[in-house]
C-alpha positions in Angstrom: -20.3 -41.4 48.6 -23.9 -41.2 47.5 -26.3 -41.9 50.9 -29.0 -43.6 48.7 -29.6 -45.4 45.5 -32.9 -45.6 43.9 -34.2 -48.6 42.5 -35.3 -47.2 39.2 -31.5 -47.0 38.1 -31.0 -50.7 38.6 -31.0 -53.1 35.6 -31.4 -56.7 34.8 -29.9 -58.5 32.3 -28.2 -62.9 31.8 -26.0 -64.5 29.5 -25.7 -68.2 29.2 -23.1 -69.9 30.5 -21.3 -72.9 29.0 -21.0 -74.5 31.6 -21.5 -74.4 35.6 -20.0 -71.2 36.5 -18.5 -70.7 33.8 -19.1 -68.1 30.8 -18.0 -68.2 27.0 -15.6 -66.0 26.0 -17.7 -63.4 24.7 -20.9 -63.5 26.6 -24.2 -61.7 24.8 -26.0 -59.9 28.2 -29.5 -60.1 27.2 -31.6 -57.7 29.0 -34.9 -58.2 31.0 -38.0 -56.1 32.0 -38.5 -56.4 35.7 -41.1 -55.0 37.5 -40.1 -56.8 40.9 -38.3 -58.8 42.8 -37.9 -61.9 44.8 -35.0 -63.0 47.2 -32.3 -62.0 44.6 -28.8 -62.5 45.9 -27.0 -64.8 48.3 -28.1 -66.0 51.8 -25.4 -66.3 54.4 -25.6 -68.9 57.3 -23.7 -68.6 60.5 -22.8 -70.7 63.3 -22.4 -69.0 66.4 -19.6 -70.8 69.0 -20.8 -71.7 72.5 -18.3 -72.8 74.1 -19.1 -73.8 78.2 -17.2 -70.6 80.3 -18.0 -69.0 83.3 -19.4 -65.3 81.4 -21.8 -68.1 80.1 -21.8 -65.3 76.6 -21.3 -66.5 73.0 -18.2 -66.5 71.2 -18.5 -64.9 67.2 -20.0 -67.3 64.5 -18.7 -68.7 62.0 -20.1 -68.7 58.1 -21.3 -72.1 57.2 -23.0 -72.1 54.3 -24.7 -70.0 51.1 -27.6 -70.5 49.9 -27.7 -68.4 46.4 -31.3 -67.6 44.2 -33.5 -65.5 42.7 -36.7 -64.4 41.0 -38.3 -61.6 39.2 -41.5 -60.9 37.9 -41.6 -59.3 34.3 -44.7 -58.4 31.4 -45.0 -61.3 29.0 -44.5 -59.7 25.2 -43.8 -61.3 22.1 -39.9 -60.8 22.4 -38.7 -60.8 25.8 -39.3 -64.7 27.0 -38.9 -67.0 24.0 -35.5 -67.1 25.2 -34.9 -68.0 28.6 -38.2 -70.5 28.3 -35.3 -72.6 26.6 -33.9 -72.7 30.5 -37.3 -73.9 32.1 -38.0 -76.4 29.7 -34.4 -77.9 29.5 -34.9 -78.2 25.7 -33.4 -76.4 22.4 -36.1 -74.3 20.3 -37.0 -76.4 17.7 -37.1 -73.1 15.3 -37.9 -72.7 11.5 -35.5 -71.6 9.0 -33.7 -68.1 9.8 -30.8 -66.4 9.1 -30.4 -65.5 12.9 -31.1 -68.8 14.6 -31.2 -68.9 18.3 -28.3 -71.2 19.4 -26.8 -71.0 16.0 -24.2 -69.1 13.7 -26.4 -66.1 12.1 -25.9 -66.0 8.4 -24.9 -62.7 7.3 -27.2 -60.7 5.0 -24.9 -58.9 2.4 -27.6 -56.8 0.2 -30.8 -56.3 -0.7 -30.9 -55.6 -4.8 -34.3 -53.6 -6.1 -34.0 -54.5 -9.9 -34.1 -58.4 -9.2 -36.2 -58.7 -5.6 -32.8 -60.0 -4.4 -31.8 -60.7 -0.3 -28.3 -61.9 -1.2 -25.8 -63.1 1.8 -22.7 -64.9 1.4 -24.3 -68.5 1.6 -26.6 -70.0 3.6 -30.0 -68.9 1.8 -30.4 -72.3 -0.1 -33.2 -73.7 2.8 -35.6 -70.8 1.7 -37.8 -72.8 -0.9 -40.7 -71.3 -3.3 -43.6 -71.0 -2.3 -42.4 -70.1 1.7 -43.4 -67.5 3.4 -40.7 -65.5 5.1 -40.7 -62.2 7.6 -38.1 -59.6 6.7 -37.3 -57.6 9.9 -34.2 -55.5 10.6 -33.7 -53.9 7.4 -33.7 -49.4 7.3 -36.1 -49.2 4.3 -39.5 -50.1 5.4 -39.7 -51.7 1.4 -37.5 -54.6 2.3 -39.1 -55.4 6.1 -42.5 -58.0 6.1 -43.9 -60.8 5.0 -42.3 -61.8 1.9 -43.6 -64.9 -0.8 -40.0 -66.8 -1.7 -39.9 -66.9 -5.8 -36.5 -69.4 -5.6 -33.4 -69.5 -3.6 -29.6 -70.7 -3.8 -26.8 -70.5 -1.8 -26.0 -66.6 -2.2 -29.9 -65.4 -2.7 -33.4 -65.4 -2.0 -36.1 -63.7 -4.7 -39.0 -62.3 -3.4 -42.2 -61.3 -5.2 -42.0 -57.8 -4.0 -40.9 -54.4 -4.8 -37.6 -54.3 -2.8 -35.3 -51.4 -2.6 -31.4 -51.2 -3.0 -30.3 -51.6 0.6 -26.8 -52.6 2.5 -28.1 -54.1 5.3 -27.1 -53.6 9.3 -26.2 -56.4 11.4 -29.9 -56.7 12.8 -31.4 -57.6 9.4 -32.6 -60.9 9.0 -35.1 -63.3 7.4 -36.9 -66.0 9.3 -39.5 -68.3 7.4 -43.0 -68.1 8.7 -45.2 -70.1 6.5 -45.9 -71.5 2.7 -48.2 -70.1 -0.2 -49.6 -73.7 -1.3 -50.4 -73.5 -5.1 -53.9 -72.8 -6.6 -56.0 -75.9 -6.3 -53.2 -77.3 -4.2 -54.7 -78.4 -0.8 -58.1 -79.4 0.0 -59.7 -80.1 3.5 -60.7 -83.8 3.9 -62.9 -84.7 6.7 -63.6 -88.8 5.8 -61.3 -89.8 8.5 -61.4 -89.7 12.3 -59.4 -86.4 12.0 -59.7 -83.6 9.3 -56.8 -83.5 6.9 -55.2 -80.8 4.9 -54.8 -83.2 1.8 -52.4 -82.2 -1.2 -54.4 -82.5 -4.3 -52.7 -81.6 -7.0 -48.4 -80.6 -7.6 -45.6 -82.4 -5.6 -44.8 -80.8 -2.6 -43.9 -83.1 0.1 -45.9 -81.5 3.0 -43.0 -83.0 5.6 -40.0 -80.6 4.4 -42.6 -78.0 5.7 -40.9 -78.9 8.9 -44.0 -79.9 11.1 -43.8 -82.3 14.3 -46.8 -83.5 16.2 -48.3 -81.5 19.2 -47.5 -78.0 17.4 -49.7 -75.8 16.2 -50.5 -74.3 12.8 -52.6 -71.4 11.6 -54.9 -71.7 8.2 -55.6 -69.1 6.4 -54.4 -65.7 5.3 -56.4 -62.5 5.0 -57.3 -62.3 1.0 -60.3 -64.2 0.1 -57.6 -66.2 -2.2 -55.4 -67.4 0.5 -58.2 -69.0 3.2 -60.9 -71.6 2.5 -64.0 -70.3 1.8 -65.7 -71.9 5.1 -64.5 -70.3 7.8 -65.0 -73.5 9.8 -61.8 -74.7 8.0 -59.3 -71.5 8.6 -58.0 -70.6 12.1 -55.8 -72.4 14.8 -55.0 -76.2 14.8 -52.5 -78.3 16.7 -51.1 -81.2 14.0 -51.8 -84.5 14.8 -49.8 -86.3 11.8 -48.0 -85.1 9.1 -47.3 -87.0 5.9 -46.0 -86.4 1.8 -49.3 -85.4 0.8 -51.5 -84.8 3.9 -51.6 -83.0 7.7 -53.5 -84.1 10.0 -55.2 -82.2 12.5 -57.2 -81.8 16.1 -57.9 -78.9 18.8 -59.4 -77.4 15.4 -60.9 -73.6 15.6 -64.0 -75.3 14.4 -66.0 -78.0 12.8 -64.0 -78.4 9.9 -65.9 -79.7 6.8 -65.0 -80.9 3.3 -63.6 -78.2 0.9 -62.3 -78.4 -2.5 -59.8 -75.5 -2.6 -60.7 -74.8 -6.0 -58.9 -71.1 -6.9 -57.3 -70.8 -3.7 -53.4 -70.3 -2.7 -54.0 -71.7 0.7 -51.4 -69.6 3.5 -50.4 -71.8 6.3 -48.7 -70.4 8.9 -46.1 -71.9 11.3 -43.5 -70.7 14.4 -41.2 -72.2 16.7 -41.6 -74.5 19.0 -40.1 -75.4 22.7 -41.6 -77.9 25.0 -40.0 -80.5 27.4 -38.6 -83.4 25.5 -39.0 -87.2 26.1 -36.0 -88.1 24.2 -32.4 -88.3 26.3 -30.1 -86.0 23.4 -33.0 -83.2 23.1 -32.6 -82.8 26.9 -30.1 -79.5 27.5 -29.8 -78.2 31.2 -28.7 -74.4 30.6 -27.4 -72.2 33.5 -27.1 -69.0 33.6 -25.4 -65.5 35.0 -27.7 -62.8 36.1 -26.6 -59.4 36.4 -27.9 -56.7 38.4 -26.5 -53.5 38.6 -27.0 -51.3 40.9 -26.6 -47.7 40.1 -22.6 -45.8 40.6 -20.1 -45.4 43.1 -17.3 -43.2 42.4 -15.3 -45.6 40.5 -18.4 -46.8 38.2 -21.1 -49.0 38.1 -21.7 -51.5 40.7 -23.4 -54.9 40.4 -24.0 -58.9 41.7 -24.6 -61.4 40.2 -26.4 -64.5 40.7 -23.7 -67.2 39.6 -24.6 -71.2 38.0 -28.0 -70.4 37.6 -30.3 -72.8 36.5 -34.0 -72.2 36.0 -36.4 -73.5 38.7 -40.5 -72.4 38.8 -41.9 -70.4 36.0 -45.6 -69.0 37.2 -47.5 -67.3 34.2 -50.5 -65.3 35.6 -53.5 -64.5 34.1 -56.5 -62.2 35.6 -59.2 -60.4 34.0 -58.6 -56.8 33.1 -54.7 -57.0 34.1 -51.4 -57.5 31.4 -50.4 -61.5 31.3 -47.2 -61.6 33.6 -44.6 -64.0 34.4 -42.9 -64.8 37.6 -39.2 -66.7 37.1 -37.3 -67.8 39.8 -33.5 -69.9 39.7 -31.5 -71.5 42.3 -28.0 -70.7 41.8 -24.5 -72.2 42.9 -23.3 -68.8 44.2 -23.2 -65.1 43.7 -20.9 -62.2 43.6 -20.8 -58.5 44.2 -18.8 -56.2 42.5 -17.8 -52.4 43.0 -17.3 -49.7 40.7 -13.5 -49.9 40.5 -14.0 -53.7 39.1 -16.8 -53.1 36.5 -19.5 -55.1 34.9 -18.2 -58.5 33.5 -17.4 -58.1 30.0 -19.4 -58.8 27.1 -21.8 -57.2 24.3 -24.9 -55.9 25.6 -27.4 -55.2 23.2 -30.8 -53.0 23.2 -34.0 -54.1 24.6 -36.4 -54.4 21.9 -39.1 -52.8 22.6 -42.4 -54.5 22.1 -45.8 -54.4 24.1 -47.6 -56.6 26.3 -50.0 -58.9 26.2 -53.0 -58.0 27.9 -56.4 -60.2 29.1 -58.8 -58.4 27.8 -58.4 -58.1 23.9 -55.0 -60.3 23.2 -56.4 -64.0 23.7 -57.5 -65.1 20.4 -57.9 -68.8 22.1 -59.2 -70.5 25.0 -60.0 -73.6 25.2 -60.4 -76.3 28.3 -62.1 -79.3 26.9 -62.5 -83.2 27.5 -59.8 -85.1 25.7 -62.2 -87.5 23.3 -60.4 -89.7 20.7 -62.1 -89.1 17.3 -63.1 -85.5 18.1 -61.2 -82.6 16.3 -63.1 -80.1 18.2 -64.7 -80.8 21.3 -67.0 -78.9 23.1 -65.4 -76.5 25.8 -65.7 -77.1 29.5 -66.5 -73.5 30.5 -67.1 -70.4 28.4 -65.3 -67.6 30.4 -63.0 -67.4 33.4 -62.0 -65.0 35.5 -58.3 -66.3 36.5 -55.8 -68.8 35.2 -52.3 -69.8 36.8 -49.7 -72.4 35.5 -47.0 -73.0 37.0 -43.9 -75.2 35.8 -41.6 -76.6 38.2 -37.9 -78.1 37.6 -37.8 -79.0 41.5 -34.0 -78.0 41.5 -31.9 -78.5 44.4 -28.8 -77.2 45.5 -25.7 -79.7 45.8 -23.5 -78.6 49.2 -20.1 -80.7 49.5 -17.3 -80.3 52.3 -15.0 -77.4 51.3 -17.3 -75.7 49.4 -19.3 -72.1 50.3 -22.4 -72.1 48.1 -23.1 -75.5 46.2 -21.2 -77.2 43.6 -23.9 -78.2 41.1 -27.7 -78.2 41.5 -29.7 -81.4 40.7 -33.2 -81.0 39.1 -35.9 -83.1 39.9 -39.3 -83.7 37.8 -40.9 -81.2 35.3 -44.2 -80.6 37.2 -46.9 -78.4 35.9 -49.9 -77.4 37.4 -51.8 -74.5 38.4 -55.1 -73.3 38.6 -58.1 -71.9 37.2 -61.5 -70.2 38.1 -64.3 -70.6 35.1 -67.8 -69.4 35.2 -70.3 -72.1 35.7 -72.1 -73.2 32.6 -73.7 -76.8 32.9 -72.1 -79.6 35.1 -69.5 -81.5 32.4 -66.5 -79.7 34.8 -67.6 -81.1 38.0 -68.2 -84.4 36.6 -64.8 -84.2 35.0 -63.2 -84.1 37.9 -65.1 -86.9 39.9 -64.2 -88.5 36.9 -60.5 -88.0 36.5 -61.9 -87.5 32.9 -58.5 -86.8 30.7 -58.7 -83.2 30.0 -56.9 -80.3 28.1 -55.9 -76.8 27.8 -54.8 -74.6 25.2 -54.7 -70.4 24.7 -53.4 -68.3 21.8 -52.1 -64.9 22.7 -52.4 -62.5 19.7 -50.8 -59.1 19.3 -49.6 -56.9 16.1 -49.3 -59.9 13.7 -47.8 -61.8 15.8 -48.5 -64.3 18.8 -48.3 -67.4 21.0 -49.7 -70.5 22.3 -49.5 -72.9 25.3 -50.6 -76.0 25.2 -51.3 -78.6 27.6 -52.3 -81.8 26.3 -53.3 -84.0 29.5 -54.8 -82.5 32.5 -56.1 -84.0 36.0 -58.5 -81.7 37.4 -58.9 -81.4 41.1 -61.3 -78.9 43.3 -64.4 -78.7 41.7 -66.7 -77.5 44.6 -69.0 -74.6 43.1 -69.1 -71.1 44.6 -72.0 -69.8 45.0 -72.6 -66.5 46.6 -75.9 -64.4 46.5 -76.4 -61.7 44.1 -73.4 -63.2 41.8 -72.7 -65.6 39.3 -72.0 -69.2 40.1 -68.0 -69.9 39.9 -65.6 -72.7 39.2 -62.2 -72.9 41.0 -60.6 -75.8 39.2 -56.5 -77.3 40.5 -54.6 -78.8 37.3 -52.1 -82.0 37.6 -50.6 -81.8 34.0 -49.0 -85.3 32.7 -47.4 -86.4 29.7 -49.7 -86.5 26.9 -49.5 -88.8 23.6 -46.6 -86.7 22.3 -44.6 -87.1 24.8 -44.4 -83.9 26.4 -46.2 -82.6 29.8 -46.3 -78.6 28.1 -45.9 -76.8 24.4 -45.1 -73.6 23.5 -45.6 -72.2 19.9 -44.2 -68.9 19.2 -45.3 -67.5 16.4 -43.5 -64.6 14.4 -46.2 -64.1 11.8 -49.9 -64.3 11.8 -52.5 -62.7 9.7 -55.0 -60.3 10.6 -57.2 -62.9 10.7 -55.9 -64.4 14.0 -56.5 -61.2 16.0 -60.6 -62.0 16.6 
């Protein structure tokens, strides 16, 4: 018997369950990154016996109850919390077309043919339209991986306007659509109304199979000359306000946009997927969970626990200057087990952790933006200029429910979706103070860049609280602001937009 285990030969991984305590028949055992821990495991609470006796001593306790949770701290990177954000936001990922959806059957790519530009699977390819934009990622020849412009499509294929080369793809190989090529002369920028507008100028596309809602975010503009608008005002990160047949329309603009005639250009528009806490009764999915620790080997194997009916409770995402963006989770759970070497892991595929790096707060924040929320105005003036530390928190205020003959809980109840958190800005002028003596509606956005690829959060409706300046001699003049987030006029309290793709152009 070993007399010590480190901690560095313990890993972390879930898999959904399909229902309270209960796992599919083949579970997938995603793995996490965690660089701590909180409380992980299962409290045990005793009773002692006290009966009245002459030694006047106690008698042994009983066990009464259970109390079962958990939390871990991990890097945020562009791959390793799309997924269980699903959890904390009780909601399905509203995602774009792909051949390996998220809560769906993958579609199975078959071949990759060089002499036509062909991806060819059995079916299932017929939702990949000309003129989209599509990532190409899995595939062994580097040829046939990145951004690809779709030609046509049907059932059994998708033609590209690249080189490919002949390939038999492995079961990682996918396609995911990312964005559309617009035609030349297609869209131009209309700024008449209260809002800019994309407007469709000339063909027939019918800007709503685009697949657009209201609340998420867009970016305009690729990196050739051809694919942008020529004012830079117009390219860059937008949330979409509206979308209709033969216009978008737009606020939380990068800039002042201003009227453009796309004259010569094949406007890129770039798009990802989208999870925030819905309004609507059907789009509300409680998920719970199994999370598996092991914890290094007996001498019959690998031992582990497990944290058992867990369903997501706070989320904190910390940001400071100089530091990688991080992400606290934390679940209450209906019970938890332990298991020795002789029993094994559960059962179940386990796949690789795919590697990708983090997002840091010095160079990866393309965006950041807290503003007063001004009907009319696209692009309102920002609150502060810089900060030195932002926390959001979102809360699912789930509870544990105990019964009579049961150890642990049988359910867990989950209360309101709270966000909030907190922020510290640099002081500029005095708008933020008077915001918040003003219960002034504001918002909050950031855009997290990173090789081509990126994120935003987006919190449409803020009440600011605090608001008493720092001052201190010999430094700058600081701002803590506290944030009350509420639901906003798309009827969600929090949005985030994950986005697979972006140009070059996005990283400034």
């Amino acid at each position: 018997m070993a007399n010590k285990i480190d901690s560095n030969v313990t890993g972390l991984r879930y898999a959904e369950e399909t229902d309270i305590k209960t796992l599919p028949g083949s579970p997938v055992w995603h793995p996490l990154e965690p660089n701590s821990y909180n409380d992980f495991g299962g409290q045990i609470s005793t009773i002692a016996r006290n009966p009245i006796n002459p030694s006047r001593q106690r008698k042994k306790g009983v066990t009464t109850d259970l109390d079962a949770s958990g939390g871990f701290a991990q890097d945020i990177t562009q791959t390793n919390l799309t997924r269980l954000l699903q959890g904390f936001f009780f909601a399905d990922i509203r995602e774009k077309l792909t051949t390996a959806p998220m809560n769906g059957a993958a579609v199975v790519l078959t071949g990759v043919v060089a002499s036509t530009d062909t991806y060819a699977a059995a079916s299932g390819l017929a939702g990949f339209l000309a003129g989209d934009l599509v990532l190409a990622s899995g595939f062994a020849q580097a040829a046939n991986n990145g951004l690809k412009q779709v030609a046509s499509s049907t059932a059994g294929t998708v033609v590209v306007g690249d080189g490919l080369v002949d390939e038999t793809p492995g079961a990682d190989a996918k396609l995911q659509k990312v964005g559309f090529q617009f035609g030349s002369a297609e869209i131009n920028v209309d700024v008449s109304g209260s809002y800019p507008r994309l407007v469709r100028a000339s063909g027939t596309k019918d800007l709503t199979t685009l697949g657009l809602i209201p609340g998420e975010w867009v970016f305009i503009g690729g990196d050739a000359a051809a694919t942008k608008f020529t004012n830079a005002a117009n390219n860059g990160f937008a949330r979409v306000r509206a979308v209709a047949a033969a216009y978008i329309e737009l606020d939380k603009t990068a800039a002042t946009m201003v009227t453009e005639t796309g004259t010569g250009k094949t406007l890129r528009l770039f798009f990802g997927n989208v999870i925030k806490n819905e309004a609507a009764a059907n789009l509300i999915k409680r998920r719970s969970y199994q999370l598996e620790r092991t914890l290094g080997q007996d001498a019959n194997g690998t031992m582990s626990e497990y944290l058992v009916g867990a369903v997501p409770n706070e989320m904190s995402l910390q940001i400071r200057q100089a530091d990688k963006v991080t992400a606290e989770l934390g679940f209450i759970a209906v019970d938890n087990e332990q298991r020795d070497g002789s029993v094994g892991v559960k059962s179940g595929t386990r796949p690789d952790l795919v590697e990708a790096p983090a997002f840091n707060t010095s160079s990866d924040f393309s965006r950041i933006k807290m503003h007063l929320v001004t009907a009319g105005n696209a692009n309102p003036n920002p609150l502060f200029a810089f900060l030195t530390e932002l926390t959001l928190t979102v809360n699912n205020n789930v509870s544990p429910n105990k019964a009579v003959a049961v150890l642990g809980a049988f359910d867990v109840s989950a209360g309101t979706f709270a966000v909030s958190g907190s922020v510290t800005a640099y002081f500029a002028d005095i708008a933020a103070v008077q915001a918040v003596r003003n219960n002034s509606d504001v918002a909050l956005d950031f855009a997290l860049v990173k090789n081509n690829a990126g994120m935003v959060w987006d919190i449409p409706l803020i009440a600011l609280g605090d608001g008493r300046l720092n001052v201190e001699q010999d430094q700058p003049i600081t701002l803590p602001l506290s944030i009350e987030a509420a639901e906003g006029s798309n009827k969600h309290t929090l949005l985030f937009n994950e986005f697979p793709y972006l140009p070059n152009a996005a990283d400034v």
